[in-house]
mmCIF file of the N, C-alpha and C atoms, coordinates in Angstrom:
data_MODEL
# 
_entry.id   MODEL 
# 
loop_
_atom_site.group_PDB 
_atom_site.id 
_atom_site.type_symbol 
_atom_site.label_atom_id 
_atom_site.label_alt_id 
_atom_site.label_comp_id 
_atom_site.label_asym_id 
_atom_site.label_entity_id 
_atom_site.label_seq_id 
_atom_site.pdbx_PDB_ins_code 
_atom_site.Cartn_x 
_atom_site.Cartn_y 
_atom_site.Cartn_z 
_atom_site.occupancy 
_atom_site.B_iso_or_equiv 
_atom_site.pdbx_formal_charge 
_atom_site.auth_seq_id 
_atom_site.auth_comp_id 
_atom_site.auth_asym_id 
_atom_site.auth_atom_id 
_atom_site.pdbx_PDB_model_num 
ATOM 1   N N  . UNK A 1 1  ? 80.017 99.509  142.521 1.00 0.00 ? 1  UNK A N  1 
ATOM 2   C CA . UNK A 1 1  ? 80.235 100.436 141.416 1.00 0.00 ? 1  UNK A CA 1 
ATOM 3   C C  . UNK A 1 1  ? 79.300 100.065 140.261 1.00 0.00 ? 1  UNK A C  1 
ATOM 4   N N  . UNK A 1 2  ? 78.611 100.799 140.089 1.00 0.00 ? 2  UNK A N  1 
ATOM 5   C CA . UNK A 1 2  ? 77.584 100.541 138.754 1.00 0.00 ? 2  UNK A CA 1 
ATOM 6   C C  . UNK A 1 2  ? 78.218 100.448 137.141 1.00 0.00 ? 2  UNK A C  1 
ATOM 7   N N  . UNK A 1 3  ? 77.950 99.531  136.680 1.00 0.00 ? 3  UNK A N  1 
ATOM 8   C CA . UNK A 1 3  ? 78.603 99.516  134.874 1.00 0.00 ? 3  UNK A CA 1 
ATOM 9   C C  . UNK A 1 3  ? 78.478 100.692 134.610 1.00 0.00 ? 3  UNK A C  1 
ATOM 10  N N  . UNK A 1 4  ? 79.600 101.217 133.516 1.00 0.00 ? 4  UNK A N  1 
ATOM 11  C CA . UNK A 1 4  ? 79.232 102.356 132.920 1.00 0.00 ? 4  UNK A CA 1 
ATOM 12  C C  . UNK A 1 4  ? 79.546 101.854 131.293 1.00 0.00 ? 4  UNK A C  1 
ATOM 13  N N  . UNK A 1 5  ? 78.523 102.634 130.545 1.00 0.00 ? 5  UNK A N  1 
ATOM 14  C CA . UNK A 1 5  ? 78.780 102.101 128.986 1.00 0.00 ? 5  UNK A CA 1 
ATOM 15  C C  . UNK A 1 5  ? 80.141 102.162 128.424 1.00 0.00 ? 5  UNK A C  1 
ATOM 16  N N  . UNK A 1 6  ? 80.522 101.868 127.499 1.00 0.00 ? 6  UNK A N  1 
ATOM 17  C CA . UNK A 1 6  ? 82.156 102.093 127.018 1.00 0.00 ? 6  UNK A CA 1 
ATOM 18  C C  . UNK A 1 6  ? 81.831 103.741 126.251 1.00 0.00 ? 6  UNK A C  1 
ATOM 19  N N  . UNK A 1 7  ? 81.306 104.504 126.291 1.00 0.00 ? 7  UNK A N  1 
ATOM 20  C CA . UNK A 1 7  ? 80.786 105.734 125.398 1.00 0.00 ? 7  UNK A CA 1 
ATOM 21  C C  . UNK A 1 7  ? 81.169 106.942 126.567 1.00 0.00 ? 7  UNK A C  1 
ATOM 22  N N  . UNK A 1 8  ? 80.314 106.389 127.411 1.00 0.00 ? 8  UNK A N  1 
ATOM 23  C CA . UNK A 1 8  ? 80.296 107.133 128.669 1.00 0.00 ? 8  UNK A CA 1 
ATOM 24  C C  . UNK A 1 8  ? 81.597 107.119 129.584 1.00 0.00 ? 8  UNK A C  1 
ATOM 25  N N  . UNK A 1 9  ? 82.528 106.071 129.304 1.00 0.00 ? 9  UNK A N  1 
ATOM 26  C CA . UNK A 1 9  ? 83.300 105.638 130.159 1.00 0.00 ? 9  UNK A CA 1 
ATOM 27  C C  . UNK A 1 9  ? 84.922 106.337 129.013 1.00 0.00 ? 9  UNK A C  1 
ATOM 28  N N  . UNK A 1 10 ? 84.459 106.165 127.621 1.00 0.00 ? 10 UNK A N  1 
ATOM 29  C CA . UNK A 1 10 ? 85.324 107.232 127.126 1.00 0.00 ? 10 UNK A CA 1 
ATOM 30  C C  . UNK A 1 10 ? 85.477 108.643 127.049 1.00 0.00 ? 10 UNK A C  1 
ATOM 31  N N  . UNK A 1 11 ? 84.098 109.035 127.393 1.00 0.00 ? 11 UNK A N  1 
ATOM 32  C CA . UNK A 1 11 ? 84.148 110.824 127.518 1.00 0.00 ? 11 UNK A CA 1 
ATOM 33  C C  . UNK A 1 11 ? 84.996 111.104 128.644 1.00 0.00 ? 11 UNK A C  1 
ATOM 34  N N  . UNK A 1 12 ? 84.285 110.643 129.755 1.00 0.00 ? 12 UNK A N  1 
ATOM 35  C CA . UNK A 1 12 ? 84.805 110.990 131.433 1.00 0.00 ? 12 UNK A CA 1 
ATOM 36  C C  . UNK A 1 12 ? 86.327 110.787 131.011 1.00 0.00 ? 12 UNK A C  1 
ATOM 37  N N  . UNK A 1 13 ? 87.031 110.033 130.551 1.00 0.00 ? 13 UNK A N  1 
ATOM 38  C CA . UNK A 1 13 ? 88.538 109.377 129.941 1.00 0.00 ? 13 UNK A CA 1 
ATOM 39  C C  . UNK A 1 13 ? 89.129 111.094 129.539 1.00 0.00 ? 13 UNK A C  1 
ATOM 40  N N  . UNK A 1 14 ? 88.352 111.162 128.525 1.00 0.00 ? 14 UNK A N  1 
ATOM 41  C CA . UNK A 1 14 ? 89.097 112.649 127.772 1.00 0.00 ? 14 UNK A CA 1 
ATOM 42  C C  . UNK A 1 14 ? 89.100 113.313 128.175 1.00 0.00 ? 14 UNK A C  1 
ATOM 43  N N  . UNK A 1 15 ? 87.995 114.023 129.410 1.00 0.00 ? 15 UNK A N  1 
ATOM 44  C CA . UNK A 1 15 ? 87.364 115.104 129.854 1.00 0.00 ? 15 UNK A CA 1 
ATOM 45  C C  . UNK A 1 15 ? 88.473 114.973 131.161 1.00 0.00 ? 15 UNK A C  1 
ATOM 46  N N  . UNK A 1 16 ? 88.646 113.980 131.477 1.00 0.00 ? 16 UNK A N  1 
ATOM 47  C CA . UNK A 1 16 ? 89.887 113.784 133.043 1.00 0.00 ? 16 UNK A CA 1 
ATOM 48  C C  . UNK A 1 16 ? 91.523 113.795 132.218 1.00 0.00 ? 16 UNK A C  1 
ATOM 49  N N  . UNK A 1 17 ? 91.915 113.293 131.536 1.00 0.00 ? 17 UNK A N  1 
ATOM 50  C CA . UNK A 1 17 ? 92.872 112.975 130.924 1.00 0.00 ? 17 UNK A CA 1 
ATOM 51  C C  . UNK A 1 17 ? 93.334 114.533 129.985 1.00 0.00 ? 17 UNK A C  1 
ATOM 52  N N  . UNK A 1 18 ? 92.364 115.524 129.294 1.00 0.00 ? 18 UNK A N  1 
ATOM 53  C CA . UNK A 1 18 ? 92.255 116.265 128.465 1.00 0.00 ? 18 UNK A CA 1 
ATOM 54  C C  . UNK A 1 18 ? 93.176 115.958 127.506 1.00 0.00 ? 18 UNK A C  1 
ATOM 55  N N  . UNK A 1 19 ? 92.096 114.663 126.792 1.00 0.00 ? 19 UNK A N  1 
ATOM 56  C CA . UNK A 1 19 ? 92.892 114.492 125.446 1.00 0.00 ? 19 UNK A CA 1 
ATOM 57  C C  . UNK A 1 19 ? 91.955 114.788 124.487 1.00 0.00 ? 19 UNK A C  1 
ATOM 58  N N  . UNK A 1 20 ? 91.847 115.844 124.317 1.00 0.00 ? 20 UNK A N  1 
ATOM 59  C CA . UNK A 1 20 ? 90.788 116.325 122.818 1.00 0.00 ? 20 UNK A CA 1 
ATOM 60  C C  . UNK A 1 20 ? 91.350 115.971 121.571 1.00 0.00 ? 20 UNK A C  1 
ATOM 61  N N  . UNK A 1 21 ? 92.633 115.985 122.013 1.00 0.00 ? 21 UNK A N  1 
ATOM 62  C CA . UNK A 1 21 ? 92.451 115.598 120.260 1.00 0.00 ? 21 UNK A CA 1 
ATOM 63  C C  . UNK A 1 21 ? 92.039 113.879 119.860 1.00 0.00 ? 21 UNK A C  1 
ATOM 64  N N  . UNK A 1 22 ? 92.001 113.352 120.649 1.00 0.00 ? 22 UNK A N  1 
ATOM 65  C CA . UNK A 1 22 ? 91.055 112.244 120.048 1.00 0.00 ? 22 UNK A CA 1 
ATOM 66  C C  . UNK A 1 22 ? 89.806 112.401 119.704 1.00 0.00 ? 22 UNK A C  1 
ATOM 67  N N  . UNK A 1 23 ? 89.225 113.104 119.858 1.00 0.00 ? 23 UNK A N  1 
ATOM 68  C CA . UNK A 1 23 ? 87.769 113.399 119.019 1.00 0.00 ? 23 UNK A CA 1 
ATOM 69  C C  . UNK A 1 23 ? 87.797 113.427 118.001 1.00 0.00 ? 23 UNK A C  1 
ATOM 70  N N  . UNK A 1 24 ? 88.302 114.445 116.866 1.00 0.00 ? 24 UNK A N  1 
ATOM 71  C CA . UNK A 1 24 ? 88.797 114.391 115.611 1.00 0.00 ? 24 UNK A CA 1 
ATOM 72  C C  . UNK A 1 24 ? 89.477 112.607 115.034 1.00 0.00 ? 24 UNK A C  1 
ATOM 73  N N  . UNK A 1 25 ? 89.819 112.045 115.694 1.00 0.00 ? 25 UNK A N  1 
ATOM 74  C CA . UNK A 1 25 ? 90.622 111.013 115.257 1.00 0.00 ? 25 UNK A CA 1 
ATOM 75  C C  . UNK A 1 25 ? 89.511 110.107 115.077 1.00 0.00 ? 25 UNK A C  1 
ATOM 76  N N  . UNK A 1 26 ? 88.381 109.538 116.714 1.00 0.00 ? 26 UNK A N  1 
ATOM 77  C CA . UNK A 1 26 ? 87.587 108.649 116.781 1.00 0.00 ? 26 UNK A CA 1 
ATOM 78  C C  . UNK A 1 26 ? 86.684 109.058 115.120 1.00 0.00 ? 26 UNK A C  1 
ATOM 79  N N  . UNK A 1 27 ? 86.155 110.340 115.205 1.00 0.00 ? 27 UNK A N  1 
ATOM 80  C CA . UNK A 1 27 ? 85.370 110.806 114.250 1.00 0.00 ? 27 UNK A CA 1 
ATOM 81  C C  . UNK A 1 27 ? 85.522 110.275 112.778 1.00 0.00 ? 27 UNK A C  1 
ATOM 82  N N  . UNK A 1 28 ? 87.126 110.589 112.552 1.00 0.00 ? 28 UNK A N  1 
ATOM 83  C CA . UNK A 1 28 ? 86.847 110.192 111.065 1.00 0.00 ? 28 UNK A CA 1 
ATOM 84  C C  . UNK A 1 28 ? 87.759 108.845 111.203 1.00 0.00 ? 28 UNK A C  1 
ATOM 85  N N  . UNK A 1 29 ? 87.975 108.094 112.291 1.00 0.00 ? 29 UNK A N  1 
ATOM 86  C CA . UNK A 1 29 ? 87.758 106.494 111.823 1.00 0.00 ? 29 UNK A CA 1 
ATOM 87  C C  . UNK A 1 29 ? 86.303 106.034 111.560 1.00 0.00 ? 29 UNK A C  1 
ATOM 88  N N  . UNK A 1 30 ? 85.449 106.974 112.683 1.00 0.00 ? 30 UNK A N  1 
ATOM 89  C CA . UNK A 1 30 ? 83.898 106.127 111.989 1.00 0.00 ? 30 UNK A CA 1 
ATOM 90  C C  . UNK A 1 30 ? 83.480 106.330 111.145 1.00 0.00 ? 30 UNK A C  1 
ATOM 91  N N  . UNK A 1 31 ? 84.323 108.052 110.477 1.00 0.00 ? 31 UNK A N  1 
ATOM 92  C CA . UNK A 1 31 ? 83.569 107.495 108.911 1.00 0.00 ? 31 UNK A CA 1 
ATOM 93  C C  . UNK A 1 31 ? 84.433 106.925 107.753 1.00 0.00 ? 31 UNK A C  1 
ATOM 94  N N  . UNK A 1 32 ? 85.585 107.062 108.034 1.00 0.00 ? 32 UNK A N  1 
ATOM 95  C CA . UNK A 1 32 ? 86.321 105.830 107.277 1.00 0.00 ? 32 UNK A CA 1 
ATOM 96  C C  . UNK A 1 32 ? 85.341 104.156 107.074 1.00 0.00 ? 32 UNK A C  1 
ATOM 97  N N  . UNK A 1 33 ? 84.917 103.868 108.148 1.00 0.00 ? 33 UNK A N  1 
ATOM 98  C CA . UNK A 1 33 ? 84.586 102.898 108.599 1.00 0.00 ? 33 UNK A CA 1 
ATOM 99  C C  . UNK A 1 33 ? 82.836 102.704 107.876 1.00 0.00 ? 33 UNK A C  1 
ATOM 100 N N  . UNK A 1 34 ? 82.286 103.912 108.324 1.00 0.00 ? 34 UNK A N  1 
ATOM 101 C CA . UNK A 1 34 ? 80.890 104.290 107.627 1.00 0.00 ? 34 UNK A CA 1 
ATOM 102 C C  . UNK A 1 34 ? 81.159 103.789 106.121 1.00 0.00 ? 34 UNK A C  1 
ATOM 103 N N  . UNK A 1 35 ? 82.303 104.591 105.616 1.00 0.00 ? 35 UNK A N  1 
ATOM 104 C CA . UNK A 1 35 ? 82.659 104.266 103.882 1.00 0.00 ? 35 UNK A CA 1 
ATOM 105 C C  . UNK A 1 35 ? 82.925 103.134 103.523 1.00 0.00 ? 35 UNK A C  1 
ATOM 106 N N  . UNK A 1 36 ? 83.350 102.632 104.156 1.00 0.00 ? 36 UNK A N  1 
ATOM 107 C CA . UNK A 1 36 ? 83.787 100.921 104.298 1.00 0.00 ? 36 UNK A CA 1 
ATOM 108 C C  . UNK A 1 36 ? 82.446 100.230 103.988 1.00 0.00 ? 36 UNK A C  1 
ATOM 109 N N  . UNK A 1 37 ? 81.801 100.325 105.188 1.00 0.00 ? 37 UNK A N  1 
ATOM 110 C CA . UNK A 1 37 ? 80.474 99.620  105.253 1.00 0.00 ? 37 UNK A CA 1 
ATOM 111 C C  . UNK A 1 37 ? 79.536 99.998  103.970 1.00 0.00 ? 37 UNK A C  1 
ATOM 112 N N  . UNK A 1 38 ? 79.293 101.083 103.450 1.00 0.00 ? 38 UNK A N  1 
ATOM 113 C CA . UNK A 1 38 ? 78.524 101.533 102.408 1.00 0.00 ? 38 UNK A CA 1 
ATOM 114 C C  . UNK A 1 38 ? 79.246 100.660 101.132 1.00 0.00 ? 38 UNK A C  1 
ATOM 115 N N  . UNK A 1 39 ? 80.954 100.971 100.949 1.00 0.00 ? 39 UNK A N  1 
ATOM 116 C CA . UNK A 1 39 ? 80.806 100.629 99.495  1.00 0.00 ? 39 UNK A CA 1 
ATOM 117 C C  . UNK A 1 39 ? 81.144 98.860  99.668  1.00 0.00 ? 39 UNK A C  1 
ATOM 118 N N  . UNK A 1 40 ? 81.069 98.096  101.129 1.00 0.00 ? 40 UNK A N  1 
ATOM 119 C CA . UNK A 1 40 ? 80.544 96.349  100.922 1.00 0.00 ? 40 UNK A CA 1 
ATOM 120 C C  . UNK A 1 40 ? 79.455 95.941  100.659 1.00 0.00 ? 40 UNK A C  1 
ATOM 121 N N  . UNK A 1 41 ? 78.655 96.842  101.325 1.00 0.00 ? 41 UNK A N  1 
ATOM 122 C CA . UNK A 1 41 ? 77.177 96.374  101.901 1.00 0.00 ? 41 UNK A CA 1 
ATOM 123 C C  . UNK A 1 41 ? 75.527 96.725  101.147 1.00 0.00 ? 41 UNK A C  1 
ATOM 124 N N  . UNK A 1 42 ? 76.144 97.769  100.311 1.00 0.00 ? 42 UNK A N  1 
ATOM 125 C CA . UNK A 1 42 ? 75.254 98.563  99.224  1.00 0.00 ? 42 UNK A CA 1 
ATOM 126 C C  . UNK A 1 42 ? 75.147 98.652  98.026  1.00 0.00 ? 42 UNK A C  1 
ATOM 127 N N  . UNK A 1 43 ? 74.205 98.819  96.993  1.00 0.00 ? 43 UNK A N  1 
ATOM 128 C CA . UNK A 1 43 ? 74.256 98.347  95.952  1.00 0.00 ? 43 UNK A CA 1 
ATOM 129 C C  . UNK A 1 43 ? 75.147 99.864  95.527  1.00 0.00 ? 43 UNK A C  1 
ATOM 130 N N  . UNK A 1 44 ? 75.026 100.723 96.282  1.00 0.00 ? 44 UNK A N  1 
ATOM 131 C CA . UNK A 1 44 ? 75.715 101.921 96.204  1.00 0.00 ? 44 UNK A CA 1 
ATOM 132 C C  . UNK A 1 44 ? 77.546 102.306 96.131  1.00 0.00 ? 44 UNK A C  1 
ATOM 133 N N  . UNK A 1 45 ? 77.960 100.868 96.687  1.00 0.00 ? 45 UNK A N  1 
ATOM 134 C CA . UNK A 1 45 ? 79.242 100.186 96.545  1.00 0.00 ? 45 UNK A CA 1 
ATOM 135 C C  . UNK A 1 45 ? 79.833 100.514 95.682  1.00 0.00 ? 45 UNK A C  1 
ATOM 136 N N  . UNK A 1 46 ? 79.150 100.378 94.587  1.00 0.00 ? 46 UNK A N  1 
ATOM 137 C CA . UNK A 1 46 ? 80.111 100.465 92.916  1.00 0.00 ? 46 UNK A CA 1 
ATOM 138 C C  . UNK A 1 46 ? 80.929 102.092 92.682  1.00 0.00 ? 46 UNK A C  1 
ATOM 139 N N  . UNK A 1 47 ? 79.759 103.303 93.580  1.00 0.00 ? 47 UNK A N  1 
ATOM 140 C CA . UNK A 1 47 ? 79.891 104.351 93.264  1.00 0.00 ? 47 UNK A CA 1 
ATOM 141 C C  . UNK A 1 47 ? 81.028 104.992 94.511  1.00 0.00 ? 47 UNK A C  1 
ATOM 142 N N  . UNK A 1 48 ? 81.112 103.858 95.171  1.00 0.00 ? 48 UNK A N  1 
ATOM 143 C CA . UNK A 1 48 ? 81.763 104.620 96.483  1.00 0.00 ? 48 UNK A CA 1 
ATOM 144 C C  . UNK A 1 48 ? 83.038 103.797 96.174  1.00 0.00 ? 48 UNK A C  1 
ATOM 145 N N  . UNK A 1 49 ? 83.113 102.592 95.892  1.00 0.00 ? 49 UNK A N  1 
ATOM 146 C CA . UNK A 1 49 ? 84.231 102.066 95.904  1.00 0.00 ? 49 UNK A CA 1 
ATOM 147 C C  . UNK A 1 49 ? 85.780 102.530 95.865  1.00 0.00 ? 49 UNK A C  1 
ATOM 148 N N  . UNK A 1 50 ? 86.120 103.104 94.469  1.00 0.00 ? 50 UNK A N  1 
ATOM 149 C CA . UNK A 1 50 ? 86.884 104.119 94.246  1.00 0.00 ? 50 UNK A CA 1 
ATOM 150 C C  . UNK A 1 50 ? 87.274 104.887 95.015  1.00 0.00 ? 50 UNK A C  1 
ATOM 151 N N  . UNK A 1 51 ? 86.460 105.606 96.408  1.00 0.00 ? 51 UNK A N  1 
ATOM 152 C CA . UNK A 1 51 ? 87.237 106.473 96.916  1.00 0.00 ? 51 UNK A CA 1 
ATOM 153 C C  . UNK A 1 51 ? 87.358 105.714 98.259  1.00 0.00 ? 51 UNK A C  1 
ATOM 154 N N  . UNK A 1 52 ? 87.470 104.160 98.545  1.00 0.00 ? 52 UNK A N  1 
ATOM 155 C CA . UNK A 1 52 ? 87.654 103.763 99.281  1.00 0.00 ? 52 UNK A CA 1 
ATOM 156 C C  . UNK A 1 52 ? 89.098 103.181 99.799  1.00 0.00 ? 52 UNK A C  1 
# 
């Protein structure tokens, strides 16, 4: 059986399973997560902080 990426190995998951609504969910944890990273990591921080 050949590796499959964890990306690839979560679509086939939803697409067999038909759980769509995790799309919406994965989505805005990464940008929860995106926001996270911006207001630690950036001098841009100060301005994002607040809505973090």
């Amino acid at each position: 059986m050949a590796k499959q990426s964890l990306v690839k190995e979560f679509v086939l998951f939803i697409r067999h399973e038909k759980k769509w609504w995790l799309i919406p969910l994965i989505i805005v944890l990464l940008l929860v997560c995106l926001l996270w990273w911006v207001a630690v990591a950036t001098p841009a921080g100060m301005f994002v902080y607040p809505f973090v």
